[in-house]
N, C-alpha and C positions, 0 to 999 in steps of 0.2 A: 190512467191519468186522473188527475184530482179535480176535474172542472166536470168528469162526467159523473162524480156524487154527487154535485149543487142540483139543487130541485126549484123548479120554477116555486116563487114564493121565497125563498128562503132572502133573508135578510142580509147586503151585504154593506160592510165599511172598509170604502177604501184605504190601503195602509199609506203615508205619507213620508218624505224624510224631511221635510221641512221643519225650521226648529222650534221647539216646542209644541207639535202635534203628533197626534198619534194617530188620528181618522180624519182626512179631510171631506169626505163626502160618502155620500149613503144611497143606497137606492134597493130596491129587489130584482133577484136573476130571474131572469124570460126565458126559458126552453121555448125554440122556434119547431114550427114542424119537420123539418130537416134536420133535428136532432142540435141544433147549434146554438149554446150558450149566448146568451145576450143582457142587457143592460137598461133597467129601467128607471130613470130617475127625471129631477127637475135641475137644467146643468145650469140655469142662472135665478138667481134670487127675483121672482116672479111669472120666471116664467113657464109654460107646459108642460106639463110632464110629459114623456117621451122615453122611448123605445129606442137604444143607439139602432145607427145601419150596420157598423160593425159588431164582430164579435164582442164580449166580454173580452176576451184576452187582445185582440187588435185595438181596443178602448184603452184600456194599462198602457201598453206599449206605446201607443203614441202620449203619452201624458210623462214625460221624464221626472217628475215630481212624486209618481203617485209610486209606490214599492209592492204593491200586493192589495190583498183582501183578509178580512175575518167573516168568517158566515154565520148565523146564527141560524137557526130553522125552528118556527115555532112547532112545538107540539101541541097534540091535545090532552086535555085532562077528562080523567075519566071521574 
């Protein structure tokens, strides 16, 4: 499955179909200790940043606007 490559840290943008966007929101994936993908972001303009209760994937699903993710994962330079 493709959610068990994302690494805590890695950079995610949510995919959108709304029109004229391509990312409506950003945050970094949390690997919990139970091994389960999660969501870390700030969901309104001011406020806390935060850790969803739900999964990453149960986060998408309930959002009918939102169509996916793109991940980024910074590297190091040597």
């Amino acid at each position: 499955m493709f959610a068990d490559k994302i690494e805590t840290g890695s950079l995610l943008g949510i995919t959108t179909n709304m029109e004229g966007m391509d990312i409506a929101h950003t945050g970094i994936a949390i690997r919990m200790e139970n091994g389960a993908l999660h969501f870390m972001h700030a969901p309104i303009t001011g406020s806390k940043v935060q850790i969803t209760e739900m999964t990453l994937h149960d986060y998408l699903a309930s959002h009918p606007k939102q169509t996916g993710i793109i991940v980024a994962k910074v590297l190091e330079t040597k």
